[in-house]
Backbone as JSON, one array per atom type, in Angstrom:
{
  "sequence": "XXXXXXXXXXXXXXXXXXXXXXXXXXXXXXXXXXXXXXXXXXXXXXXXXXXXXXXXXXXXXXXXXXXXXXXXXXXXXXXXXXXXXXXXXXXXXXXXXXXXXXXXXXXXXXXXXXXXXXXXXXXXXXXXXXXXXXXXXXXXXXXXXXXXXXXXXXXXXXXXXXXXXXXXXXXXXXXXXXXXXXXXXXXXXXXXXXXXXXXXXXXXXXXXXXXXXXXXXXXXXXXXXXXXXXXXXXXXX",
  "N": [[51.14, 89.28, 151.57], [47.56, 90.61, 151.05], [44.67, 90.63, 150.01], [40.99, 90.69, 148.64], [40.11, 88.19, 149.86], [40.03, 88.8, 152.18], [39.37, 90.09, 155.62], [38.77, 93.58, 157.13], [40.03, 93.9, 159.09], [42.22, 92.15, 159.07], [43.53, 92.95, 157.12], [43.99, 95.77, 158.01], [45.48, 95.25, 160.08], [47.74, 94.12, 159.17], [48.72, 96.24, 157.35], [49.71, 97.35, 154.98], [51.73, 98.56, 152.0], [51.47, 98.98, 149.33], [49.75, 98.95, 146.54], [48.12, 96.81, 144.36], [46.89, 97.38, 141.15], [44.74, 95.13, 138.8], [44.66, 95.78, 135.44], [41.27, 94.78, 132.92], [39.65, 93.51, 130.41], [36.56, 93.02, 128.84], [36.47, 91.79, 125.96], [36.29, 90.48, 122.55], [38.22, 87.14, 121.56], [38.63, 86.21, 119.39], [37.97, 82.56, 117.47], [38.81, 80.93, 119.55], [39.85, 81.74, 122.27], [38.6, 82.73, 125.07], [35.71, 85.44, 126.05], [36.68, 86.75, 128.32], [39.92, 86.99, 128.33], [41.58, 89.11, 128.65], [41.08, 89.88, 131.14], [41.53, 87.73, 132.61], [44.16, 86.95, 132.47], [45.39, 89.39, 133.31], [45.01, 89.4, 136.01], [46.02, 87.39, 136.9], [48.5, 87.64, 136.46], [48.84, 89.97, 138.25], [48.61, 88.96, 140.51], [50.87, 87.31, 140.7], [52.71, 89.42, 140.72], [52.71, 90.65, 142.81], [52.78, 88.55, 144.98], [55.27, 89.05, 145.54], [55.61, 91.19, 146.18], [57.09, 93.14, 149.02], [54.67, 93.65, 150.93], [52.03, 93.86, 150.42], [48.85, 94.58, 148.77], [45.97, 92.83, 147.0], [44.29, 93.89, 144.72], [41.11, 93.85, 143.37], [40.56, 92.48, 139.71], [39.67, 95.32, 137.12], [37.35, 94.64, 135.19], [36.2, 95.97, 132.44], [36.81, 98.0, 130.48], [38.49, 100.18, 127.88], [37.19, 98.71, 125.15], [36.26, 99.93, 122.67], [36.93, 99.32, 119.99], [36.76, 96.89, 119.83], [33.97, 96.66, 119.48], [32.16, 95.35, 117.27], [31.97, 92.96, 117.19], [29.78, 90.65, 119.13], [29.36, 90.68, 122.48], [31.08, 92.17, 123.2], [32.08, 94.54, 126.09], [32.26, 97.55, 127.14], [33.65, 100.86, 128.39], [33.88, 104.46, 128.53], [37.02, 106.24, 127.76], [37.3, 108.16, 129.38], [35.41, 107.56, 131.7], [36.79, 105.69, 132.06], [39.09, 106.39, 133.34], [38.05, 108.02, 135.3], [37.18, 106.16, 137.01], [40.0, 104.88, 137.88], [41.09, 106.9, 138.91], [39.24, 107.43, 141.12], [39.6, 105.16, 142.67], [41.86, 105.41, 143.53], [42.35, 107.4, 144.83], [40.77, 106.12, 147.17], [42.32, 104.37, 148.54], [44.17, 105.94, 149.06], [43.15, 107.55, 151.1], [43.57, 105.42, 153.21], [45.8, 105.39, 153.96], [47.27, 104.57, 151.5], [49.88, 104.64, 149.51], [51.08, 103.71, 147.55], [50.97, 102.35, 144.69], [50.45, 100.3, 141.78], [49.54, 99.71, 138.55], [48.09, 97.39, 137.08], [48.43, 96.35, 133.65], [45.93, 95.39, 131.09], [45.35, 95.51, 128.34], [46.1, 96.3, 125.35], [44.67, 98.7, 124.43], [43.8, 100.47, 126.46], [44.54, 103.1, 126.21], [44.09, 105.53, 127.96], [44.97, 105.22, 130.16], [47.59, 106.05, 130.64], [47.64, 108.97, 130.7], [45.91, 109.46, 132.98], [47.28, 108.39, 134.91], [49.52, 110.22, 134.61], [48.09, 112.44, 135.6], [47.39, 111.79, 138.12], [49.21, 111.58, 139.78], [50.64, 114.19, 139.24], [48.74, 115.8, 140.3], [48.48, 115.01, 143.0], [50.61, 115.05, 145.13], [51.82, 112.94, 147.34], [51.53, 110.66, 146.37], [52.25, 107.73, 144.43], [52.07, 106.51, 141.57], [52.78, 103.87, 139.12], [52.71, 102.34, 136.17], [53.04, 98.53, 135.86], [54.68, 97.36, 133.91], [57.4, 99.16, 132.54], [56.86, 101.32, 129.27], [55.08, 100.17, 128.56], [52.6, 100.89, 127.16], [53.44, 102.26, 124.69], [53.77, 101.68, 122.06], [51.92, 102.57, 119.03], [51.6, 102.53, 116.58], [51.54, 100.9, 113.2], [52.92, 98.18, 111.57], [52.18, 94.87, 113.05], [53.56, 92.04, 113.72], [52.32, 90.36, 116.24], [49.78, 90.73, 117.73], [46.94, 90.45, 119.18], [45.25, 87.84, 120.42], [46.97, 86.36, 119.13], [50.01, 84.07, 118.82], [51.24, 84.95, 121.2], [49.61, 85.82, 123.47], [47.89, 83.8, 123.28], [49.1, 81.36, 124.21], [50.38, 82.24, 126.86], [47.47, 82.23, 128.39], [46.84, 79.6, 127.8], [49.01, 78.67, 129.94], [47.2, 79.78, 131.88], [44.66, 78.95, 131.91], [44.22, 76.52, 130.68], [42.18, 74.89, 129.99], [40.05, 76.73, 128.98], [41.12, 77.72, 126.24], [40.45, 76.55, 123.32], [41.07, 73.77, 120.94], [41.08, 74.27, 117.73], [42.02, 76.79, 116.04], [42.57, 80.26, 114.46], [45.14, 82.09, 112.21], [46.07, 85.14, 111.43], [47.82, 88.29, 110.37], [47.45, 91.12, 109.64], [47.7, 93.49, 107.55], [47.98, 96.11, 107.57], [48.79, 99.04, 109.17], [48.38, 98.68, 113.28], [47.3, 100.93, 113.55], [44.69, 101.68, 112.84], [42.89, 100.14, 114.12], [41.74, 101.92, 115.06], [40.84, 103.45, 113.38], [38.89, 101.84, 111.83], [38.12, 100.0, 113.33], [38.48, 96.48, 114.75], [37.3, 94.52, 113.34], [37.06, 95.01, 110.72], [39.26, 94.99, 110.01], [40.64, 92.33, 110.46], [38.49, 89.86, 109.74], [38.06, 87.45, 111.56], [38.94, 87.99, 114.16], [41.39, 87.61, 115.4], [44.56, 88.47, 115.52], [47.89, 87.69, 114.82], [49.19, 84.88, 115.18], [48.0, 82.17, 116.1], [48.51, 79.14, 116.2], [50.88, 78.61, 116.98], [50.69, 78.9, 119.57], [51.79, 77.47, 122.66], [51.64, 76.05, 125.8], [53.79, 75.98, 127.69], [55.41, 77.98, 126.38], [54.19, 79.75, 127.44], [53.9, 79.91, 130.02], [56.55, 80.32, 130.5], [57.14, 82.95, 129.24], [55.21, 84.11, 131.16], [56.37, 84.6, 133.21], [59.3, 85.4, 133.32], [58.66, 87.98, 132.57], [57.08, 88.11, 134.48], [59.45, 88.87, 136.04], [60.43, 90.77, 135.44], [58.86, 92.98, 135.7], [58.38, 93.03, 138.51], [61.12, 93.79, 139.11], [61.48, 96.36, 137.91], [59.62, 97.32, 139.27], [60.33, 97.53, 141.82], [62.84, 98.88, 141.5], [62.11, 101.46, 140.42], [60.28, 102.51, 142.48], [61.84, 102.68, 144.47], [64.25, 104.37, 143.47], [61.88, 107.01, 143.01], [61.44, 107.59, 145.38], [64.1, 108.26, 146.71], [64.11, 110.64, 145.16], [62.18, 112.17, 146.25], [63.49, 112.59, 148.47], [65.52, 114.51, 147.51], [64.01, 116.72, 147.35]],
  "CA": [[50.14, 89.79, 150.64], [46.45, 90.18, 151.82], [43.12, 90.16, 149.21], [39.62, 90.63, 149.22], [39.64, 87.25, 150.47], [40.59, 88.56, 153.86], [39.08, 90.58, 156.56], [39.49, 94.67, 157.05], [41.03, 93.74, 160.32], [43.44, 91.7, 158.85], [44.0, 93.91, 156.24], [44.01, 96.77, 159.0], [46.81, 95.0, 160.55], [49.06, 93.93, 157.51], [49.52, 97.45, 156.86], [50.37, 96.82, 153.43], [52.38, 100.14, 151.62], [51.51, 99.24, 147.67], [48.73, 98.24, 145.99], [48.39, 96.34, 142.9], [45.16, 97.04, 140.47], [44.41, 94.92, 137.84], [43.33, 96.16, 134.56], [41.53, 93.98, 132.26], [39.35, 93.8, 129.22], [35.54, 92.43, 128.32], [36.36, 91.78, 124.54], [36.45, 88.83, 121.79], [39.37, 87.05, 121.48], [38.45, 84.7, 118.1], [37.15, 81.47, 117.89], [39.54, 80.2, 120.35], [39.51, 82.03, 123.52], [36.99, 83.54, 125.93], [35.71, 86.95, 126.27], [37.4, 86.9, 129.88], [40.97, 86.57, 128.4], [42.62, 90.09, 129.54], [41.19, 90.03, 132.78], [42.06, 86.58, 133.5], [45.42, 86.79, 131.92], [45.55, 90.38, 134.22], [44.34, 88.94, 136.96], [47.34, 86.53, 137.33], [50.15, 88.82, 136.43], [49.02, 90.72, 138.92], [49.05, 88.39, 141.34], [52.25, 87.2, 140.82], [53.5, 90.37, 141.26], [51.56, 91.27, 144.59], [53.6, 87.74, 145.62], [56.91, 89.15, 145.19], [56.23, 92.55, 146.63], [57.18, 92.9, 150.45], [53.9, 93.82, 151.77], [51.15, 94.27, 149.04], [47.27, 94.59, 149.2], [46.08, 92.51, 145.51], [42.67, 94.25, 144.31], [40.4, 92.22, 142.43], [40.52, 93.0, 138.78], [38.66, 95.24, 136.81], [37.03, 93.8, 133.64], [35.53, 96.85, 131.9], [37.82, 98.81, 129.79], [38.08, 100.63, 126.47], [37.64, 97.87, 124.03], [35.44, 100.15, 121.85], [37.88, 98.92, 118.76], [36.19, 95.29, 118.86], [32.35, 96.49, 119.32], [31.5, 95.04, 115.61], [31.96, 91.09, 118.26], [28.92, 90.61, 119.94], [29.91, 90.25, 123.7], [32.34, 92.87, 123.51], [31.78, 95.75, 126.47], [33.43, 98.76, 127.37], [33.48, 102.55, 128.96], [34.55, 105.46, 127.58], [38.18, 106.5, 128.45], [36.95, 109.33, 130.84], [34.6, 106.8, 133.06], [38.05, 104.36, 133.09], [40.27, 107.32, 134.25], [37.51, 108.45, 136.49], [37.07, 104.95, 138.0], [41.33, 104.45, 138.66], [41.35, 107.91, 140.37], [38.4, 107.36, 142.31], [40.04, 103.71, 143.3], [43.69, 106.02, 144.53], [41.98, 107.97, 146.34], [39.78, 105.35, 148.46], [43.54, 103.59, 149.17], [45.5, 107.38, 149.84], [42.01, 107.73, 152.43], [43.62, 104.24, 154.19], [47.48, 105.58, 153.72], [48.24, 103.59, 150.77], [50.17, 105.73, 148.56], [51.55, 103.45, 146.05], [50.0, 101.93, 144.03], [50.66, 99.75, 140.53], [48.67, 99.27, 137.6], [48.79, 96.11, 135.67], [47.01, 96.68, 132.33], [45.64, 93.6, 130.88], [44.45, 95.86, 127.49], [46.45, 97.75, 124.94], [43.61, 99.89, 123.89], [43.74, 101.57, 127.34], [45.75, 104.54, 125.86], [43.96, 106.5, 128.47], [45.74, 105.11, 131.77], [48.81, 106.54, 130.8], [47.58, 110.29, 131.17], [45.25, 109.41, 133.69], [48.47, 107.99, 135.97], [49.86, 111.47, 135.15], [47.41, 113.36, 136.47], [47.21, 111.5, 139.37], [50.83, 111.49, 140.35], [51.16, 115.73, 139.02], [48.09, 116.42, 140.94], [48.5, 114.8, 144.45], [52.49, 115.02, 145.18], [51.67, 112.53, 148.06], [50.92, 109.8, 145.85], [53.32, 107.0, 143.44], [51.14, 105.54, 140.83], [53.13, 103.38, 138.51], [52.55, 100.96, 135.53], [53.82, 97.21, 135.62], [55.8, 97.48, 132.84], [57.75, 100.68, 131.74], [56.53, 101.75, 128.46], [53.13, 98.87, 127.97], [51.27, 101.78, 126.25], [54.45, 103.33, 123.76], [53.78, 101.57, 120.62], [50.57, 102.4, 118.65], [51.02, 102.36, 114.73], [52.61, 100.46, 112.42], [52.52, 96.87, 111.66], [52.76, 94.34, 114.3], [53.11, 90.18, 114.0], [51.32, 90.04, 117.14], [48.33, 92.17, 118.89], [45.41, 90.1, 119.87], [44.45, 86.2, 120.35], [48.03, 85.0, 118.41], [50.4, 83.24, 120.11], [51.68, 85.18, 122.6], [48.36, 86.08, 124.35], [47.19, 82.54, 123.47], [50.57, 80.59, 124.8], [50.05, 82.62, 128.04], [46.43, 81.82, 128.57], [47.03, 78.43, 127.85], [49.32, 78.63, 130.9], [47.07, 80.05, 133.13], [43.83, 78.79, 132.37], [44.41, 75.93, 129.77], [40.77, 74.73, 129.7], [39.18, 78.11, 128.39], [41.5, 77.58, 125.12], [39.91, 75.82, 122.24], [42.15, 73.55, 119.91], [40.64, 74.73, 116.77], [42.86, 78.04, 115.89], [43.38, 80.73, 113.02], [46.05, 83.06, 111.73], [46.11, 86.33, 110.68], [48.87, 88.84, 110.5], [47.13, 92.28, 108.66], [48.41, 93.93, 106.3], [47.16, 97.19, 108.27], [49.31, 99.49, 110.59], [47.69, 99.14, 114.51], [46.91, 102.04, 114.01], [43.93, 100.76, 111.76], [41.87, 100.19, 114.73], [41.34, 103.35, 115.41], [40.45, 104.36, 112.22], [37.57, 101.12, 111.22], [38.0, 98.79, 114.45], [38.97, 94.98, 114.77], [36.59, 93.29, 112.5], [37.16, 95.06, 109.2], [41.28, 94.53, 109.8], [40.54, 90.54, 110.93], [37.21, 89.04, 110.36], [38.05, 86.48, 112.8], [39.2, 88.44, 115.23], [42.84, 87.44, 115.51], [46.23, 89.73, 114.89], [49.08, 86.79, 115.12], [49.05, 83.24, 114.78], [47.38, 81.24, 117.35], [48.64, 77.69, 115.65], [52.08, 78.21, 117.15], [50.7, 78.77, 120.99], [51.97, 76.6, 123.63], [51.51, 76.17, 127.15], [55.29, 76.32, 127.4], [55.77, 78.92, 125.94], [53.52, 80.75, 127.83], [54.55, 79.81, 131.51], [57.91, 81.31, 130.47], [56.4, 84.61, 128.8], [54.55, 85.0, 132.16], [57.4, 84.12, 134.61], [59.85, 86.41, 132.46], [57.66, 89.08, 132.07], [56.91, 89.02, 135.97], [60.27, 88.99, 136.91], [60.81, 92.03, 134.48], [58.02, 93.9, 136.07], [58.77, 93.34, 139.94], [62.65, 94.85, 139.01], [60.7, 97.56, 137.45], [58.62, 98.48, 140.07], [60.97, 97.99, 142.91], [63.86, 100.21, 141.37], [60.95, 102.7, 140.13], [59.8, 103.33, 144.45], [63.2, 103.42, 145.18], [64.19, 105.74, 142.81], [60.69, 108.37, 143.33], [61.69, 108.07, 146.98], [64.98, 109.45, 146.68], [63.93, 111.62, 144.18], [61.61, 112.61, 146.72], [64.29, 113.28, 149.9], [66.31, 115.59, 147.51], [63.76, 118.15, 146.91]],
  "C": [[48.75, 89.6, 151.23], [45.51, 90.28, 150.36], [41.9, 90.32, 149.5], [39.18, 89.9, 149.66], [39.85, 87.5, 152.2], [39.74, 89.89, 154.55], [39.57, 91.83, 156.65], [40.28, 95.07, 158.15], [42.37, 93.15, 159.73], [44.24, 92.36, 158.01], [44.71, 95.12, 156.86], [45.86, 96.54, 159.53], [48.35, 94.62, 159.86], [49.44, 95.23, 157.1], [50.3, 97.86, 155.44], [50.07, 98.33, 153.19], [52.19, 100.31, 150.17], [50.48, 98.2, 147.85], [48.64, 97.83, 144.5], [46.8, 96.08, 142.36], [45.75, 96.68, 139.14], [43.43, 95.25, 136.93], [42.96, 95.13, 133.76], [40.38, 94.28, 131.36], [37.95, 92.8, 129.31], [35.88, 92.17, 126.8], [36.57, 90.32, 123.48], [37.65, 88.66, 121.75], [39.48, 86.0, 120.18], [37.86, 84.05, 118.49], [37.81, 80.76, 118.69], [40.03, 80.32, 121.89], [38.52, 82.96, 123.69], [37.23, 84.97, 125.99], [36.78, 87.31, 127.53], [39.15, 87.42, 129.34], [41.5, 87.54, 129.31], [42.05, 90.31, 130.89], [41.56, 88.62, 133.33], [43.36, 86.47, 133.77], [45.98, 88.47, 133.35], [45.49, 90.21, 135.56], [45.99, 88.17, 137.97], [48.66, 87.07, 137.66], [49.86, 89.44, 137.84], [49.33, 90.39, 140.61], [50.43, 88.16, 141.79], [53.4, 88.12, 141.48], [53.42, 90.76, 142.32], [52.77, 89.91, 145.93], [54.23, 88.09, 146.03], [56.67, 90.46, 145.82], [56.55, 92.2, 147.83], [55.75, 92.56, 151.16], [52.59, 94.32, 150.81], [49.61, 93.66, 149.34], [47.17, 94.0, 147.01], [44.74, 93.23, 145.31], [42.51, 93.35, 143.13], [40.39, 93.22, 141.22], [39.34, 94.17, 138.02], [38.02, 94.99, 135.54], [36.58, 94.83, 132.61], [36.54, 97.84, 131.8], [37.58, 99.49, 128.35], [38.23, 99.9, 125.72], [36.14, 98.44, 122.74], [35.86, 99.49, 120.5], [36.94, 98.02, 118.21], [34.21, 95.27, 119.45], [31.37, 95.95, 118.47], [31.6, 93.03, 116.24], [30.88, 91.41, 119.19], [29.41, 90.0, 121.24], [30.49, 91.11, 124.51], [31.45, 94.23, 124.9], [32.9, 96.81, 126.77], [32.41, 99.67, 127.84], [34.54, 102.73, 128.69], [35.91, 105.71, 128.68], [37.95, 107.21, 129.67], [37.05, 108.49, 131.98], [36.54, 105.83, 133.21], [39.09, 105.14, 133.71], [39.38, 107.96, 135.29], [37.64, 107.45, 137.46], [38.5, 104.86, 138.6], [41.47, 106.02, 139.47], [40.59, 107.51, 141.56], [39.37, 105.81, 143.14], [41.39, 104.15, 144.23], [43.39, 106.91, 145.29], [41.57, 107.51, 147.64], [41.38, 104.63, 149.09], [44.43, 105.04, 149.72], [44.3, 107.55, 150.93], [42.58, 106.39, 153.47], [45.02, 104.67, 154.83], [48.56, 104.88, 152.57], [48.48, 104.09, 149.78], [50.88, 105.46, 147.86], [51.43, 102.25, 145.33], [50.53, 101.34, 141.95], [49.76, 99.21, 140.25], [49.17, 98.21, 136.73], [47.78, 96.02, 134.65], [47.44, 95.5, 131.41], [45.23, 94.16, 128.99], [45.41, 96.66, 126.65], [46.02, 98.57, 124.55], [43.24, 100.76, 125.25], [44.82, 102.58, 127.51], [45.27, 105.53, 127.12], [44.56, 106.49, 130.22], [46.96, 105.72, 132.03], [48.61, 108.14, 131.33], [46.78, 110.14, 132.28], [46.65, 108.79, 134.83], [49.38, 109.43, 136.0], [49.34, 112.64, 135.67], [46.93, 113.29, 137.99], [48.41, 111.77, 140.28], [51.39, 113.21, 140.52], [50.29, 116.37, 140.07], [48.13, 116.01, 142.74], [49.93, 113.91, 144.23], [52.57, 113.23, 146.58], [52.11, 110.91, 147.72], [51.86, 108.64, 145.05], [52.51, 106.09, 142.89], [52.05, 105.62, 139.34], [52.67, 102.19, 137.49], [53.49, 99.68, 135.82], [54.76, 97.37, 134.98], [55.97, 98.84, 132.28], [57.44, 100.36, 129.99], [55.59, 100.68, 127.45], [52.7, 99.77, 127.13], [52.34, 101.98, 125.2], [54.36, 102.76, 122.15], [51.97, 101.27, 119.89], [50.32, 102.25, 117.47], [51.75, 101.76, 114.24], [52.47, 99.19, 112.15], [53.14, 96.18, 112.0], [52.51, 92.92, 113.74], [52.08, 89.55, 114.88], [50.9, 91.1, 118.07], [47.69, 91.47, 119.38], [45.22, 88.89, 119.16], [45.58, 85.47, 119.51], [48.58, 84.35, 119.76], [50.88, 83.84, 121.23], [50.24, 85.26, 123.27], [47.91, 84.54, 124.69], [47.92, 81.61, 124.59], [50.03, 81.1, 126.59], [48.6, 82.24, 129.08], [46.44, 80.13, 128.66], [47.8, 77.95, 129.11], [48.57, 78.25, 132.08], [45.43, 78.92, 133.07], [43.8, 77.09, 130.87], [43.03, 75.21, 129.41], [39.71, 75.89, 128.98], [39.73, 77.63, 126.73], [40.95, 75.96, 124.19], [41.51, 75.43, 120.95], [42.15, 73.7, 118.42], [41.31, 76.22, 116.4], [42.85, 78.69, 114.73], [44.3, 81.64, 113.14], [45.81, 83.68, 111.0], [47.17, 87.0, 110.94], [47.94, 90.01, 109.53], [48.0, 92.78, 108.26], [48.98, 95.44, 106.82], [47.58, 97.65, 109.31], [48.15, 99.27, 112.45], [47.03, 100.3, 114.31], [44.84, 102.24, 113.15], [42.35, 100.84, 112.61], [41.07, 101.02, 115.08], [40.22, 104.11, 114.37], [38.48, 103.18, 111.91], [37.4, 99.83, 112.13], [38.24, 96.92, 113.68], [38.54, 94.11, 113.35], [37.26, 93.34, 111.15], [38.8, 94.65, 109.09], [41.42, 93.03, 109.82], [39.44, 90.38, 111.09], [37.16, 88.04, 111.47], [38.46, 87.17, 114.25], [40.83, 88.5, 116.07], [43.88, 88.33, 114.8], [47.46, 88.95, 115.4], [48.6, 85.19, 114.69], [49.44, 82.56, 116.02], [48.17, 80.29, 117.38], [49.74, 77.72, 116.02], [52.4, 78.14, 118.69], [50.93, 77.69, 121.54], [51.69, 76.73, 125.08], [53.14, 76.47, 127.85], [55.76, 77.39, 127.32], [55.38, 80.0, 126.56], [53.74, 81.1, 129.32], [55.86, 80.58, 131.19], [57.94, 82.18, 130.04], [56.03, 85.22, 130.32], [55.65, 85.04, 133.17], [58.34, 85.2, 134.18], [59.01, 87.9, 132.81], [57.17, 89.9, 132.98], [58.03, 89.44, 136.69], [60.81, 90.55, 136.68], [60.25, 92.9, 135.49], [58.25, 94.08, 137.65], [60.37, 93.95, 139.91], [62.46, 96.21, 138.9], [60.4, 98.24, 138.52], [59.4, 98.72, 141.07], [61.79, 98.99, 142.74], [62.85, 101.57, 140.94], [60.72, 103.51, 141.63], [60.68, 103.72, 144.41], [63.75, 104.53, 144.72], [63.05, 107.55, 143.03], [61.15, 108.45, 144.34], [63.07, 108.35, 147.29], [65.35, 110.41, 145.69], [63.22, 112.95, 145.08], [62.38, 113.77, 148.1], [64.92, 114.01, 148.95], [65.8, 116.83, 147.21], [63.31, 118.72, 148.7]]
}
């Protein structure tokens, strides 16, 4: 695996055949974790996974995503879907300009509904190319009402993993009433004044090392049978 920590010689010479971009998120996460979470929490996964590939280039995350939802949290930033599907093309092109023509997204955000069409227009429009998500079907569920979305325990548990000093032991619970789909309609605040969609008070560190370990092992099965598959999808046409 090589990194921006390394040299474009060394990089040059590693020859690395997949690239792994992390997506991740500026937005509140309650009174109990940091704005940072989905890019930190993105950050890692993506690592992990970059470990486990053969030969893998890790790009550094990027933090700025669509979290228009929770703009009513002072802190919160974002760009519009466009600029974040302009920015991941522009980013597959500067790696298909090196030869690196495949490429996985690890999305740190579920409010980036727009990576999914933006990965098919990249993939329909330059045949050359294999740009895959981490996990098959991250984006597929958007309405309805969920136990956990944002800052309960799974997110928390996980964070607590990675960065266990960011997390505050002070916690609340919410569960809305209010399909996901909610956000869309009057954003984060008015659904959860606090900012939470789950229940923090049951996160562990525990719990969360084996969410992420799970979760990566899921996603490197994924991606490897995914190449293999496009690429003899590819020799039979």
């Amino acid at each position: 695996m090589v990194t921006w920590e390394n040299t474009f010689k060394e990089i040059e010479d590693a020859r690395p055949d997949v690239a792994v971009l992390p997506v991740g998120a500026l937005e509140q996460h309650s009174l109990h974790m940091p704005m940072g979470t989905d890019f930190i929490l993105a950050q890692d996964v993506a690592r992990r996974i970059a470990e486990r590939l053969p030969n893998a280039y890790l790009l550094p995350v990027l933090p700025f995503s669509n979290s228009q939802e929770h703009q009513d949290f002072v802190g919160t930033v974002w760009v519009r879907p466009a600029t974040l599907a302009a920015v991941l093309e522009d980013i597959c092109m500067s790696l298909r300009h090196h030869g690196i023509k495949k490429i996985v997204v690890v999305n740190g955000h579920g409010g980036n509904w727009i990576l999914k069409p933006a990965v098919r227009e990249i993939n329909l429009n330059h045949r050359d190319m294999k740009v895959i998500f981490a996990a098959a079907g991250a984006l597929a569920s958007g309405t309805g009402q969920q136990e956990e979305l944002h800052a309960g325990e799974s997110e928390c548990s996980r964070l607590m993993a990675v960065a266990p000093h960011l997390v505050k032991e002070e916690r609340v619970d919410c569960v809305p009433v209010e399909g996901r789909e909610f956000l869309d309609y009057v954003g984060v605040r008015k659904v959860s004044p606090t900012g939470v969609w789950g229940r923090a008070t049951r996160a562990t560190k525990e719990k969360g090392e084996k969410a992420l370990e799970e979760g990566v092992a899921r996603m490197v099965q994924y991606i490897t049978e995914t190449f293999k598959r496009l690429e003899e999808m590819e020799r039979q046409t």
